[in-house]
Structure formats: structure tokens, C-alpha cells
NUMIMI-277486 format. One record per residue: residue in three letters; y, x, z of N, C-alpha, C in turn. Coordinates in steps of 0.2 Angstrom, whole numbers, padded with zeros to 4 digits, always signed. Atoms other than C-alpha are relative to their C-alpha. Example, Ala and Ser with C-alpha at 12.3 -4.5 7.8 and 13.67 -1.06 7.14 Angstrom:
REM NUMIMI-277486
ALA-0006+0004+0000-0022+0062+0039+0006+0004+0000/SER-0006-0004-0001-0005+0068+0036+0005-0004+0003/
//
This chain:
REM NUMIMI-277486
UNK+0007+0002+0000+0269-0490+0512-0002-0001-0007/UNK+0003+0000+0007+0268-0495+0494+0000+0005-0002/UNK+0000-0008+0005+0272-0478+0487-0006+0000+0001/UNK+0005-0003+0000+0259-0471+0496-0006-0003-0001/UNK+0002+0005+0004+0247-0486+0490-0004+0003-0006/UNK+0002+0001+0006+0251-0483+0474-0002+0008-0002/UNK+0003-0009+0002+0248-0462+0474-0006-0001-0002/UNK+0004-0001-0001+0233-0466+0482-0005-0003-0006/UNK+0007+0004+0004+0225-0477+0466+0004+0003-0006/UNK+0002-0003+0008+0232-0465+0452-0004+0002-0004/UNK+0004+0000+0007+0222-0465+0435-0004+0008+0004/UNK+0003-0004+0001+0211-0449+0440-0002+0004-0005/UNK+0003-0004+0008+0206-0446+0422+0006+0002-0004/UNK-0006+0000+0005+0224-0447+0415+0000+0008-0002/UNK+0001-0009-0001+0225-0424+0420-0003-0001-0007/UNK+0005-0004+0005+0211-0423+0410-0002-0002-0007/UNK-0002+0001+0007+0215-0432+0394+0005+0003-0002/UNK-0009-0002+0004+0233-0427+0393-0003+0007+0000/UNK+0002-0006+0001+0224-0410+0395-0005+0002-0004/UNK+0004+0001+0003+0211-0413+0384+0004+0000-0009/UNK-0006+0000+0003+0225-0417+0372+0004+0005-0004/UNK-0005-0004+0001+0235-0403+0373-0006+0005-0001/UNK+0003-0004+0005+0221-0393+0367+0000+0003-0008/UNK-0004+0001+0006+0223-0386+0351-0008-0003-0005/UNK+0006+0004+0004+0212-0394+0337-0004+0004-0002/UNK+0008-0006+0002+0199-0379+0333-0004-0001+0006/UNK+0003+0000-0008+0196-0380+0352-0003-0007+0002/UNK+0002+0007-0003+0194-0399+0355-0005+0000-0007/UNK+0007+0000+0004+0183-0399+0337-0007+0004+0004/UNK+0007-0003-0002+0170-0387+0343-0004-0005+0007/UNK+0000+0004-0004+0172-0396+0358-0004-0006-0001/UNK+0004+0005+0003+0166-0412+0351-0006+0001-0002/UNK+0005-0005+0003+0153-0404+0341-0005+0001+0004/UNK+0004-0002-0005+0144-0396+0356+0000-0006+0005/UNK+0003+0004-0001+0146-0411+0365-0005-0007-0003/UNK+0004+0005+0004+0138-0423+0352-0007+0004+0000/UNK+0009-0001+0001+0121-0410+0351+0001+0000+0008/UNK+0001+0000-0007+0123-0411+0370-0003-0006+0000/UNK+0006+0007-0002+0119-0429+0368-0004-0001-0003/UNK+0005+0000+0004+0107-0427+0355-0004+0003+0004/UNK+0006-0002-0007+0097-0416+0367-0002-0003+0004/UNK+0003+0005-0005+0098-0429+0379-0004-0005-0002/UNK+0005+0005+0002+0092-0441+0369-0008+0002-0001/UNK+0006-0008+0001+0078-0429+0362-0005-0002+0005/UNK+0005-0002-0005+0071-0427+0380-0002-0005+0003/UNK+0000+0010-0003+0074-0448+0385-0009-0002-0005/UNK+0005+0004+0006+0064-0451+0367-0005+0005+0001/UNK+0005-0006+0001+0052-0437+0364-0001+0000-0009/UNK+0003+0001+0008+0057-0439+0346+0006+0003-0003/UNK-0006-0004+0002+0066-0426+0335+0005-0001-0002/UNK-0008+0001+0006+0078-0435+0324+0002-0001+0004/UNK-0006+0006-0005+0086-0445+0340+0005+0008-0001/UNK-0002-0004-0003+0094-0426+0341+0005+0001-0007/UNK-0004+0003+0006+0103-0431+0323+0005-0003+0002/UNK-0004+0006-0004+0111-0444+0332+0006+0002+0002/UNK-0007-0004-0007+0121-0433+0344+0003+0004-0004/UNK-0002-0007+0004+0123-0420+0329+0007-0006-0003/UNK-0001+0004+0003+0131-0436+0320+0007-0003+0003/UNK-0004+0001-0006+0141-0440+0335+0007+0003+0001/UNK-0004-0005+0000+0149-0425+0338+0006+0002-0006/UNK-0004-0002+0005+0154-0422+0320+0005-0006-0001/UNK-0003+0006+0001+0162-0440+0319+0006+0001+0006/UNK-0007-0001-0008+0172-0437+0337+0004+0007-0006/UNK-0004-0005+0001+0178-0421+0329+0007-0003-0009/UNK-0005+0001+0004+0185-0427+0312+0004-0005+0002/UNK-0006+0007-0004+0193-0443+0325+0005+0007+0002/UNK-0006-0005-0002+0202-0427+0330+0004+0002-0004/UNK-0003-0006+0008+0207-0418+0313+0006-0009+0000/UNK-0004+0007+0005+0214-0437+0308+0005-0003+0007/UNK-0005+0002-0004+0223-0442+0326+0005+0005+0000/UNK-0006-0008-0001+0231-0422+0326+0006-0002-0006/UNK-0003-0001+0004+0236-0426+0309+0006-0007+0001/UNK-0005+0006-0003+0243-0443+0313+0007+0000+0003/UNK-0002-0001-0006+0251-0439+0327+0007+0005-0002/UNK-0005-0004+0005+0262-0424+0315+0003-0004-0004/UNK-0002+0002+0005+0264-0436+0302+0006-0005+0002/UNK-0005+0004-0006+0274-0449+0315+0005+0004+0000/UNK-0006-0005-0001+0284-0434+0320+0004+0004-0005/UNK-0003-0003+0007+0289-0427+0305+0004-0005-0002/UNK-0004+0005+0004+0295-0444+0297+0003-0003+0007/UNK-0006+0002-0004+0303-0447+0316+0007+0006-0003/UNK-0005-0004-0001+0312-0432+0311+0006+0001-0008/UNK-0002+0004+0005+0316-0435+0293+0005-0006+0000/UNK-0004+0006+0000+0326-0449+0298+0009+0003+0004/UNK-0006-0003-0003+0339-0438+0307+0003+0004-0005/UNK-0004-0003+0007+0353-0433+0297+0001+0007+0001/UNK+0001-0009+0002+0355-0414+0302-0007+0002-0003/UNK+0006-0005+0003+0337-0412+0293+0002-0005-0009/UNK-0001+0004+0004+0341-0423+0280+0003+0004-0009/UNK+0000-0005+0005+0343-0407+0266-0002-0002-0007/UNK+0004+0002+0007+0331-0415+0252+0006-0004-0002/UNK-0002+0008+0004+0344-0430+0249+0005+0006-0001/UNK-0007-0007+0001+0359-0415+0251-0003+0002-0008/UNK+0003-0002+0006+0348-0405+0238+0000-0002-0007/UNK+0000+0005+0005+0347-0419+0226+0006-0003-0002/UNK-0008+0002+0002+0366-0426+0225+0002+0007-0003/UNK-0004-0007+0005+0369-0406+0221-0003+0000-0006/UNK+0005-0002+0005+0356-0404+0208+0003-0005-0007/UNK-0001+0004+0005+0362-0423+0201+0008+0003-0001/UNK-0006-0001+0001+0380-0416+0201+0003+0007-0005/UNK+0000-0007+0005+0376-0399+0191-0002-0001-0004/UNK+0004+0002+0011+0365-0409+0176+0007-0004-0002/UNK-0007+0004+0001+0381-0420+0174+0005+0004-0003/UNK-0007-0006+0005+0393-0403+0173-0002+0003-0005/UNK+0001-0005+0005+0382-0395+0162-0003-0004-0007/UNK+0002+0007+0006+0380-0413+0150-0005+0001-0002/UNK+0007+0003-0001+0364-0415+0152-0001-0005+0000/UNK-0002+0006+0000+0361-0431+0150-0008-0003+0005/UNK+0006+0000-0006+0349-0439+0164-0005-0006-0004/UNK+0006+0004+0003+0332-0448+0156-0003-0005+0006/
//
């Protein structure tokens, strides 16, 4: 009797963010974009006053770069989760070699 309870009062919206989400990022920008002059239209036809139609232009371009800067985030996280694993961990390997051949070849390290 709870289960069924709790099916019945899941989030509805969650689908359609986590799908929103999984957009790629040229698609959720346009996205944004068209929906900000969407609301500037709206507004537009509420006011009767041209610039308000700025507003939504302004809207739109702000939601989209929220996107460019979360996508990018959200990589940046992942990558520095992955860095921290030692099978990726080549740069530091790279480095102990690099310092191990100026040494043989008495180069002296500055």
C-alpha cells in the first residue's frame, strides 16, 4: 500500500529535466534562445511596448550561456574525478621519465 502511495506522487517533472539534460548543448542553447524571445513576445503583447521584447531576448541569451557554464562544469568535475585515478595518471608517469633522462644526460635541473 505505501509503494503504490509513493509511485503515485512521483516528481512528474524529473522525465523532463533529466531529458532536458541529456540534450546536447547547441540544442538546449537554441532552445533557451527561442524560449527567451518566446517570453519577450509575451511580454510585448501584455505591455504594448517594444523593448519589454529585449527582455526575453536577454533572458534567453543568459539561460543559454547558464548552459555553456553548467555543461562545462559538469566536464570539469569529471575529468578531475578521473585524474585522480591511477590507470590515467600518464602526466606524472611522463614526468618522473622526462626528470630521469635530463639527469642521464647531466643537464642540470634550474
Amino acid at each position: 500500500m505505501i509503494e503504490e502511495e509513493a509511485s503515485e506522487h512521483k516528481p512528474r517533472i524529473k522525465p523532463i529535466v533529466e531529458a532536458a539534460d541529456s540534450l546536447s548543448l547547441g540544442i538546449s542553447m537554441v532552445v533557451a534562445v527561442v524560449m527567451g524571445v518566446g517570453i519577450g513576445l509575451l511580454l510585448k503583447s501584455w505591455t504594448e511596448e517594444a523593448w519589454t521584447l529585449w527582455i526575453g531576448v536577454v533572458i534567453g541569451v543568459s539561460a543559454a550561456i547558464l548552459n555553456v557554464y553548467k555543461a562545462y562544469s559538469k566536464q570539469h568535475k569529471e575529468m578531475l574525478e578521473l585524474a585522480k585515478e591511477p590507470r590515467y595518471a600518464i602526466k606524472k608517469q611522463l614526468q618522473d621519465d622526462d626528470d630521469d633522462d635530463d639527469e642521464d644526460a647531466g643537464y642540470k635541473n634550474y
